[in-house]
DSSP file (Angstrom, degrees, kcal/mol; ACC not computed):
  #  RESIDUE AA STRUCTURE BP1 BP2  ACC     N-H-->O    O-->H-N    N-H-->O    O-->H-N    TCO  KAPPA ALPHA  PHI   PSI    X-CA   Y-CA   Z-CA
    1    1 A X              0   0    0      0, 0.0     2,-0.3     0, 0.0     3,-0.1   0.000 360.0 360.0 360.0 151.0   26.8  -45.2   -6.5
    2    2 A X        -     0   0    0      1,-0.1     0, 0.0     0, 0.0     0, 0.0  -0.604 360.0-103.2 -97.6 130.8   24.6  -42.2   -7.0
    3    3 A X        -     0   0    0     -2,-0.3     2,-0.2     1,-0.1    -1,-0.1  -0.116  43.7-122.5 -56.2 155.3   22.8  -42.5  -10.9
    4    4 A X        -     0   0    0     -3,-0.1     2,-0.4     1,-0.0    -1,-0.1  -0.512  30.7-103.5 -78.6 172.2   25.0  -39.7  -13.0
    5    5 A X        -     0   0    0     -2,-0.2     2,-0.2     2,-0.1    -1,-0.0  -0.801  27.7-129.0-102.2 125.8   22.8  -36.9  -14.7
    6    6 A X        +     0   0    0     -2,-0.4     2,-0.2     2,-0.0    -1,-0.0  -0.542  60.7  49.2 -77.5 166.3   22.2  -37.0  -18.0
    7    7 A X  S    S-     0   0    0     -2,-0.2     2,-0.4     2,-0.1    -2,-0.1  -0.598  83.6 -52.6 107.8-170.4   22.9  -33.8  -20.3
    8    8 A X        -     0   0    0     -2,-0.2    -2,-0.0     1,-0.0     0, 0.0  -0.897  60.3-100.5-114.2 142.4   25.3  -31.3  -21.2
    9    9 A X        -     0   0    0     -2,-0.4    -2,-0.1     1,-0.0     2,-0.0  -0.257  30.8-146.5 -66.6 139.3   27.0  -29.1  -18.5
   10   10 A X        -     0   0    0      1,-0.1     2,-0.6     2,-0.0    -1,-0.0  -0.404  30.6 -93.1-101.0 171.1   25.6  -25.6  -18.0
   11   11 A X    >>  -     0   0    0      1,-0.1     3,-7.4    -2,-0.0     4,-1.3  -0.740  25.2-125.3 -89.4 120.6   28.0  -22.8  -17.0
   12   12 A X  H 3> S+     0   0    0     -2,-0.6     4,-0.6     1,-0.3    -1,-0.1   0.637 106.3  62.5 -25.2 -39.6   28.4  -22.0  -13.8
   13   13 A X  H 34 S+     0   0    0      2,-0.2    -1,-0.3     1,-0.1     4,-0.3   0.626 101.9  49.7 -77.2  -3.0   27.5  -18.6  -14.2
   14   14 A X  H <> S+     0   0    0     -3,-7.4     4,-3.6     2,-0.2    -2,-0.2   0.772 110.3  52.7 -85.3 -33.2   23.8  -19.3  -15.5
   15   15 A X  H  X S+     0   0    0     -4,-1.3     4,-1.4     1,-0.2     5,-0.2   0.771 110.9  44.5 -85.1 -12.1   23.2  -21.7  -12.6
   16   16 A X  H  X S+     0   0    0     -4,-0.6     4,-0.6    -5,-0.4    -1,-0.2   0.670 116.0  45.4 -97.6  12.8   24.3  -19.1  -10.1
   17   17 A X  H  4 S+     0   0    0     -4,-0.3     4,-0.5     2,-0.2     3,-0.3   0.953 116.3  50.2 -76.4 -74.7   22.1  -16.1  -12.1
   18   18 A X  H >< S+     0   0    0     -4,-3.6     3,-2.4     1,-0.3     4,-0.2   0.725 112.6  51.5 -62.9 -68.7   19.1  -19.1  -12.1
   19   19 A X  H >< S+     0   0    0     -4,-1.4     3,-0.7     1,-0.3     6,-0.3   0.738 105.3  50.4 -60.7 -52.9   20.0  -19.3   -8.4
   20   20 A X  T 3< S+     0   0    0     -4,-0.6    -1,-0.3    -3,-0.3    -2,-0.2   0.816  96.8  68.0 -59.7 -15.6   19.7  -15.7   -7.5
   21   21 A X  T <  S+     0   0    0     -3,-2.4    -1,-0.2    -4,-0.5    -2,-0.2   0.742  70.6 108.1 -82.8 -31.5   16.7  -15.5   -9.0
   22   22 A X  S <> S-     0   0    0     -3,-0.7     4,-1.1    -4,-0.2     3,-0.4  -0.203  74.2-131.4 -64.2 128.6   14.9  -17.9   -6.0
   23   23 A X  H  > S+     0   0    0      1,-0.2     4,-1.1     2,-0.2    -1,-0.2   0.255 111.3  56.8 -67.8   8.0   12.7  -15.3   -3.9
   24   24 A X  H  > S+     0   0    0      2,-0.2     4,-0.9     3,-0.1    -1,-0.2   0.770 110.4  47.1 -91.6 -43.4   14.5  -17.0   -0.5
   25   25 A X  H  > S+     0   0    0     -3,-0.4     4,-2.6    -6,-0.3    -2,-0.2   0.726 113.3  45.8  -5.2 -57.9   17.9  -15.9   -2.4
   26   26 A X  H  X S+     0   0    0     -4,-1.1     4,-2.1     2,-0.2     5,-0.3   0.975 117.8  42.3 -82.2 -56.8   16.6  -12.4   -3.1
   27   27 A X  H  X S+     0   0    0     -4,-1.1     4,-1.9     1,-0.2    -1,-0.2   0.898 110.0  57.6 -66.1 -18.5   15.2  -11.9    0.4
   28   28 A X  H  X S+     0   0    0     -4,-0.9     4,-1.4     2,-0.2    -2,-0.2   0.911 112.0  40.7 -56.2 -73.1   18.4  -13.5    1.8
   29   29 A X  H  X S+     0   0    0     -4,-2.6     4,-2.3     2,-0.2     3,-0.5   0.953 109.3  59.7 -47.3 -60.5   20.7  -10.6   -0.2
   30   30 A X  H  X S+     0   0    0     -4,-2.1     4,-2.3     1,-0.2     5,-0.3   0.827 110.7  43.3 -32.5 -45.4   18.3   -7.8    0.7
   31   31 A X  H  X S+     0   0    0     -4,-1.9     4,-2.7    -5,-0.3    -1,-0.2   0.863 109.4  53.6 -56.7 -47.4   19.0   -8.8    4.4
   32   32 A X  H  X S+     0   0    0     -4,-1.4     4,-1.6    -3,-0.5     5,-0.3   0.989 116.1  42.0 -70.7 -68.8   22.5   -9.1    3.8
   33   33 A X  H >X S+     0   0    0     -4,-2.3     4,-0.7     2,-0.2     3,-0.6   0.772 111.0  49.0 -40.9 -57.8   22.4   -5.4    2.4
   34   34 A X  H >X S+     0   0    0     -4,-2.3     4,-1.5     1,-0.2     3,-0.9   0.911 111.5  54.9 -63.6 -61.8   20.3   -3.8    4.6
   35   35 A X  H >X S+     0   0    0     -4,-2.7     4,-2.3    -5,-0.3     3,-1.0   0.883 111.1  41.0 -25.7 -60.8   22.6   -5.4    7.4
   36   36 A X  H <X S+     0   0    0     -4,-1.6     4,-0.6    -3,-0.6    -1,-0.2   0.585 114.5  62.1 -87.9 -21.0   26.2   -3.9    5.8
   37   37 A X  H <X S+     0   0    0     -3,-0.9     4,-1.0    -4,-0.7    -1,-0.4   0.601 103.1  46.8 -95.2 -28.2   23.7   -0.7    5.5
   38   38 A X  H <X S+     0   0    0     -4,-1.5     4,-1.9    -3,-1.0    -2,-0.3   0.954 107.2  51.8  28.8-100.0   23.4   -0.8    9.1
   39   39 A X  H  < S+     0   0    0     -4,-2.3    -2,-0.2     1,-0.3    -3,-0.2   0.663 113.4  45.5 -50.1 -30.1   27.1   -1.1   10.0
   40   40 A X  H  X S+     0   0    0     -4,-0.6     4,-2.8     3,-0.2     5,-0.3   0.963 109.1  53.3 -89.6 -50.8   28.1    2.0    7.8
   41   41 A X  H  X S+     0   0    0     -4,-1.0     4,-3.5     1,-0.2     2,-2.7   0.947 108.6  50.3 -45.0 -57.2   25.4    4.2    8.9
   42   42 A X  H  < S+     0   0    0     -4,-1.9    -1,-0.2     1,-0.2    12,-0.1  -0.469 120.3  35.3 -68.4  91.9   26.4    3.5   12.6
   43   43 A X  H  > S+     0   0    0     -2,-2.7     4,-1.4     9,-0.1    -1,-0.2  -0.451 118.8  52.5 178.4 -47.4   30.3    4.5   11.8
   44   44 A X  H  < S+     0   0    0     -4,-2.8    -2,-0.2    -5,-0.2    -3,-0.1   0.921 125.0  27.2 -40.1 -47.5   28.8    7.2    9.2
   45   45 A X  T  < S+     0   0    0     -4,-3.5    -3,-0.1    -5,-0.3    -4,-0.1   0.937 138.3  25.2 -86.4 -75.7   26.4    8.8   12.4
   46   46 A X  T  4 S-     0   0    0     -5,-0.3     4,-0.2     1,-0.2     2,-0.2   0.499 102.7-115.4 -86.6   3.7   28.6    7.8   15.4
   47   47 A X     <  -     0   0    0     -4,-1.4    -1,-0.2     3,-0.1    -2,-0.1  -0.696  44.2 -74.6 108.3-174.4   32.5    7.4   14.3
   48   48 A X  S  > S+     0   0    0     -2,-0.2     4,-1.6     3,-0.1     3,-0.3   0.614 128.4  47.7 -97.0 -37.6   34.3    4.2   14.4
   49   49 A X  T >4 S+     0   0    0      1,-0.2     3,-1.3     2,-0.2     2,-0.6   0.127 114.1  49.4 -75.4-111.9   35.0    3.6   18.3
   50   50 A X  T 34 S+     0   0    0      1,-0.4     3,-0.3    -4,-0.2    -1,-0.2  -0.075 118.1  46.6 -96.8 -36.7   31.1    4.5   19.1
   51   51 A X  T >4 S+     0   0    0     -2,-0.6     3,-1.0    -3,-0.3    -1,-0.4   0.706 103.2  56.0 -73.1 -38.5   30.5    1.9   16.3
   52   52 A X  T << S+     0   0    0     -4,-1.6    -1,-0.3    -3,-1.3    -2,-0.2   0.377 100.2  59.6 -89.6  18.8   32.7   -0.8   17.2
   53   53 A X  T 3  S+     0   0    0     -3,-0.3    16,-1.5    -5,-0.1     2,-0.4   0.313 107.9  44.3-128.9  10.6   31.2   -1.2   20.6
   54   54 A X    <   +     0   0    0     -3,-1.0     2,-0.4    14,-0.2    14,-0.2  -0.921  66.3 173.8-134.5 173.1   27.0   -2.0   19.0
   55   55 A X        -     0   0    0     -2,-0.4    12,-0.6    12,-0.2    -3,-0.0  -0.970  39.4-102.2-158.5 160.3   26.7   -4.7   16.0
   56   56 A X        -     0   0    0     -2,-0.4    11,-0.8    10,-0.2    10,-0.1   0.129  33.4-176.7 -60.2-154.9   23.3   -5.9   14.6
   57   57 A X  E     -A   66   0A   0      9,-0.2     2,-0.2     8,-0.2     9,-0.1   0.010  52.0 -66.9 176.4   8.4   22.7   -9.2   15.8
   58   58 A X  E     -A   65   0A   0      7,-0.8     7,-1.5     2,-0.0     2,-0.1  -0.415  50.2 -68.9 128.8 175.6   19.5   -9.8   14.0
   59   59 A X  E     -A   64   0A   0      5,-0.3     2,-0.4    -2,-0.2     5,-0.2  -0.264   7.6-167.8 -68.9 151.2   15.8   -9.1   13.3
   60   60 A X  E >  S-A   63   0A   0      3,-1.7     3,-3.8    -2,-0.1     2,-0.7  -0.843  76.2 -68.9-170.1 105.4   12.1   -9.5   14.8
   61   61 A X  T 3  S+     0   0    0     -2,-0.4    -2,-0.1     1,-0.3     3,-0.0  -0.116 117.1   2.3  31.5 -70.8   10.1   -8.7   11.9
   62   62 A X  T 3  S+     0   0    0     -2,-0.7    36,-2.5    37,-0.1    37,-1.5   0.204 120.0  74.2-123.5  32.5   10.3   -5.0   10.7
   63   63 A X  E <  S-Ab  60  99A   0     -3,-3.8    -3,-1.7    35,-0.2     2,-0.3  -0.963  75.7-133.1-117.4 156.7   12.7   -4.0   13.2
   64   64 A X  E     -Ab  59 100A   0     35,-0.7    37,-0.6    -2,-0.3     2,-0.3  -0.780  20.9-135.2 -95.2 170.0   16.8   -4.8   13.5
   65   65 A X  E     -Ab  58 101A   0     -7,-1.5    -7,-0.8    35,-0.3     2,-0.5  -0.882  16.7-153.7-121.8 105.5   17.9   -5.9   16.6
   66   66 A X  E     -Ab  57 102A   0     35,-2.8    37,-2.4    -2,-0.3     2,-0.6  -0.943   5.8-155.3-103.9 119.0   21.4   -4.2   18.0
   67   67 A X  E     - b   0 103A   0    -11,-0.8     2,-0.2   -12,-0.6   -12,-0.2  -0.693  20.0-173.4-124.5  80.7   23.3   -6.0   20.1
   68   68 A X  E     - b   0 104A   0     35,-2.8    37,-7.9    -2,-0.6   -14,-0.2  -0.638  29.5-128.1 -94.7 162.0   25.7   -3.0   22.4
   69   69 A X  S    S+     0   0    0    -16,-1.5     2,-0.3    -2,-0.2   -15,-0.1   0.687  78.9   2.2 -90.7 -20.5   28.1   -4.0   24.6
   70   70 A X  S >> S-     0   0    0    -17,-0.2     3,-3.2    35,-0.1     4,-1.7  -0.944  75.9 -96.4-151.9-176.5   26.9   -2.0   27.7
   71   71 A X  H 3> S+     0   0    0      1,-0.3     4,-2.8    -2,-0.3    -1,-0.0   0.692 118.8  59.1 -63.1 -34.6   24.3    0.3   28.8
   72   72 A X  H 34 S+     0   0    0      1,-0.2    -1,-0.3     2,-0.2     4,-0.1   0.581 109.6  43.9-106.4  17.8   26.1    3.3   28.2
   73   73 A X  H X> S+     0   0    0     -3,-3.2     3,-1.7     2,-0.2     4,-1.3   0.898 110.2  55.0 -35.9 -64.0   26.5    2.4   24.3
   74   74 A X  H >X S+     0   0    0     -4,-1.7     4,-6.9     1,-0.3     3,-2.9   0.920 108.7  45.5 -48.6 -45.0   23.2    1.4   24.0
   75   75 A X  H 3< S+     0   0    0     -4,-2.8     4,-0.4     1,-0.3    -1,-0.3   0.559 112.1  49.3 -78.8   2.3   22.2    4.8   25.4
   76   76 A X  H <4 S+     0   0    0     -3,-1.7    -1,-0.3     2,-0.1    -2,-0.2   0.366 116.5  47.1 -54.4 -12.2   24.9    6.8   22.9
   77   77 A X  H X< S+     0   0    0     -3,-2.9     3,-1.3    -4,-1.3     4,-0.4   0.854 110.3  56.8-108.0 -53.7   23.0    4.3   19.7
   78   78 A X  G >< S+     0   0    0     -4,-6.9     3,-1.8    -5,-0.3    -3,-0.2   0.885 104.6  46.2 -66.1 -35.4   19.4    5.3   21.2
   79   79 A X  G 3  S+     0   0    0     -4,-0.4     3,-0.3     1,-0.3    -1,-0.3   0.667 113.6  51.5 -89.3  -9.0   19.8    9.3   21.0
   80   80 A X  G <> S+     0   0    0     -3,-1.3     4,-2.5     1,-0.2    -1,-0.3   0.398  80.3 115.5-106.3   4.2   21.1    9.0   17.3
   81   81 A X  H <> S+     0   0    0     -3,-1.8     4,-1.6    -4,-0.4    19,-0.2   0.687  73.8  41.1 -22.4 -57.5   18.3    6.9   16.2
   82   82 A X  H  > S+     0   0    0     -3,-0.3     4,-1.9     2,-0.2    -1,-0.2   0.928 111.9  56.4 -55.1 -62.7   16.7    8.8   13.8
   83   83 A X  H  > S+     0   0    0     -4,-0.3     4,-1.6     2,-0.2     5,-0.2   0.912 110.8  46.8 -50.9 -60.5   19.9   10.0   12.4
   84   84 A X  H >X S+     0   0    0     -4,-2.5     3,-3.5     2,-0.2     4,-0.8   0.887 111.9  46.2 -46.0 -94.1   21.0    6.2   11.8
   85   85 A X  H >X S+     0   0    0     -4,-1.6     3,-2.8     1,-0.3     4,-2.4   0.723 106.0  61.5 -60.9 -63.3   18.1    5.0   10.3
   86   86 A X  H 3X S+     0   0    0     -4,-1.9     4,-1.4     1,-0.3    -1,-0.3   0.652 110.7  43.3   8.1 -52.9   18.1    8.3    8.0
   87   87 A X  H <X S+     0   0    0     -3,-3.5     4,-1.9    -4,-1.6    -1,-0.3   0.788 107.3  57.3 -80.2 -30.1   21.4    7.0    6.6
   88   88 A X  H <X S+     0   0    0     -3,-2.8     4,-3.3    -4,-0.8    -2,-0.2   0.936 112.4  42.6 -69.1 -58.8   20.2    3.5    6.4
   89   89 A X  H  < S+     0   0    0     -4,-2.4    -1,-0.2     1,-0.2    -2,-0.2   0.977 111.0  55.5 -56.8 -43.0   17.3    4.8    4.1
   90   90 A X  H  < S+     0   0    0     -4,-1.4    -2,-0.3    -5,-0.5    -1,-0.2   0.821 117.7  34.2 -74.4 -19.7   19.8    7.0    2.3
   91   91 A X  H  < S+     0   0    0     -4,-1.9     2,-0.5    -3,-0.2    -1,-0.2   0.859 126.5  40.2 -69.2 -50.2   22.2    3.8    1.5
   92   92 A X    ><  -     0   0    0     -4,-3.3     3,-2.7    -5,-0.2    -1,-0.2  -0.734  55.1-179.6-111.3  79.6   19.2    1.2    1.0
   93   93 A X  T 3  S+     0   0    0     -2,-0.5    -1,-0.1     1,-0.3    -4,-0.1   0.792  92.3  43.1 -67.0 -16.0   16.3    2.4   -0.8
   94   94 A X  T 3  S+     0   0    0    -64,-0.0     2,-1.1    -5,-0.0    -1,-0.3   0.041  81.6 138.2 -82.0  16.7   14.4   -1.3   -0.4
   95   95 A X    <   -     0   0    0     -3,-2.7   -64,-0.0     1,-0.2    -3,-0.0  -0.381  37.6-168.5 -88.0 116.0   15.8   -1.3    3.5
   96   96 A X        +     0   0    0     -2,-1.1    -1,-0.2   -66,-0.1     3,-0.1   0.497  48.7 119.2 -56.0 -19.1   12.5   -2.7    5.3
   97   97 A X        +     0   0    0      1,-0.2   -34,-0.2   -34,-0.1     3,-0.1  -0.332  36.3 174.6 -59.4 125.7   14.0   -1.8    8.9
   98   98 A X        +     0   0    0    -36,-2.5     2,-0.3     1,-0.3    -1,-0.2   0.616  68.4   3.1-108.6 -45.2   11.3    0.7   10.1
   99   99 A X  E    S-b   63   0A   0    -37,-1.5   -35,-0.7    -3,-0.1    -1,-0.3  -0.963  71.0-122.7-156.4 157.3   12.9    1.0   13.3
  100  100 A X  E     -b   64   0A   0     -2,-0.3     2,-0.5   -37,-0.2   -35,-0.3  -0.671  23.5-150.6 -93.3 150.0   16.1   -0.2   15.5
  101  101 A X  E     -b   65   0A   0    -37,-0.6   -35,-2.8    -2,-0.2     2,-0.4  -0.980  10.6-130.4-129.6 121.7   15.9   -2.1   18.8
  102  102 A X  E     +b   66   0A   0     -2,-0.5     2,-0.4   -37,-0.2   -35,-0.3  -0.499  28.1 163.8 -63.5 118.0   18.1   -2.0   21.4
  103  103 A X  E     -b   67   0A   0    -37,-2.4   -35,-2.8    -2,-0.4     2,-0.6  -0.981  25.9-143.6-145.3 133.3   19.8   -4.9   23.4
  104  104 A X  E     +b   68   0A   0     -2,-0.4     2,-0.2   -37,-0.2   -35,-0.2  -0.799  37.1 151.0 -93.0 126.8   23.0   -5.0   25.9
  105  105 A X    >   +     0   0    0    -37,-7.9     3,-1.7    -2,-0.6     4,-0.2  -0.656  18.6 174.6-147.3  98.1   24.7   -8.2   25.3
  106  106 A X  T 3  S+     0   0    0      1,-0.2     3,-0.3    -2,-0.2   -37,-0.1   0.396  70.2  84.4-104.5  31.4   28.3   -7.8   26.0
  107  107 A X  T >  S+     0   0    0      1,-0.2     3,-0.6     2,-0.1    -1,-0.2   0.269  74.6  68.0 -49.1  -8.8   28.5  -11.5   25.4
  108  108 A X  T <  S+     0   0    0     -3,-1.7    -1,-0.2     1,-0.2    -2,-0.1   0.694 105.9  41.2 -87.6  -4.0   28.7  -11.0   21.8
  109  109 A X  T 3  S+     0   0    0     -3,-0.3     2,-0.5    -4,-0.2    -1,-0.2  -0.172  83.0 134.6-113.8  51.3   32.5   -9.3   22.5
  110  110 A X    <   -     0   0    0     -3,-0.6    -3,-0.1     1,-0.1    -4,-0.0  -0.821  67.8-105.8 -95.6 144.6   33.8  -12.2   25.3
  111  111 A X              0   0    0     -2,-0.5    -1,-0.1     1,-0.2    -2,-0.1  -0.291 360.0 360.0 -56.7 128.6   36.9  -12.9   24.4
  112  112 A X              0   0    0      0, 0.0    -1,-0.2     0, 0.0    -2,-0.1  -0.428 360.0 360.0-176.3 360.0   37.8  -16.7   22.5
């Protein structure tokens, strides 16, 4: 059996505060934000159906990565570029994306 901890029990909200605080945490949220900062611009710039057909799908240093479902998304998501990241800055005033990168993968929508 695993030794108990000695002491008196903290509240739950201090250890997740002390938690938040961890810079892997912080960049971890920033990400998370920037992300959701993402998803509204493209539904702010392009609508919802134009929107529901690209997603993020992840990062490669200071650009995100969007992930459309075929070529002729991607090539509605590339002419509004500017405009999208524009909004991204206007949501996220830390957002680190300098610039978006395109990818057709319409494996991210296969049906399961």
């Amino acid at each position: 059996m695993p030794r108990r901890r000695s002491g008196s029990l903290r509240p739950l909200a201090d250890l997740l505060a002390e938690l938040g605080e961890r810079p892997d945490m912080r960049y971890g949220r920033r990400r998370l934000e920037t992300t959701q900062a993402i998803e509204a611009a493209l539904r702010a710039v392009l609508g919802n159906d134009a929107a529901a057909r690209c997603r993020p799908a992840g990062y490669a240093g200071r650009a995100a990565i969007l992930a459309c479902r075929s070529n002729a998304s991607a090539q509605i998501v590339g002419m509004q570029v500017p405009r999208i990241m524009d909004e991204v800055r206007r949501r996220v005033a830390h957002a680190d994306v300098r610039e978006l990168r395109l990818t057709v993968a319409p494996e991210y929508w296969a049906e399961g």
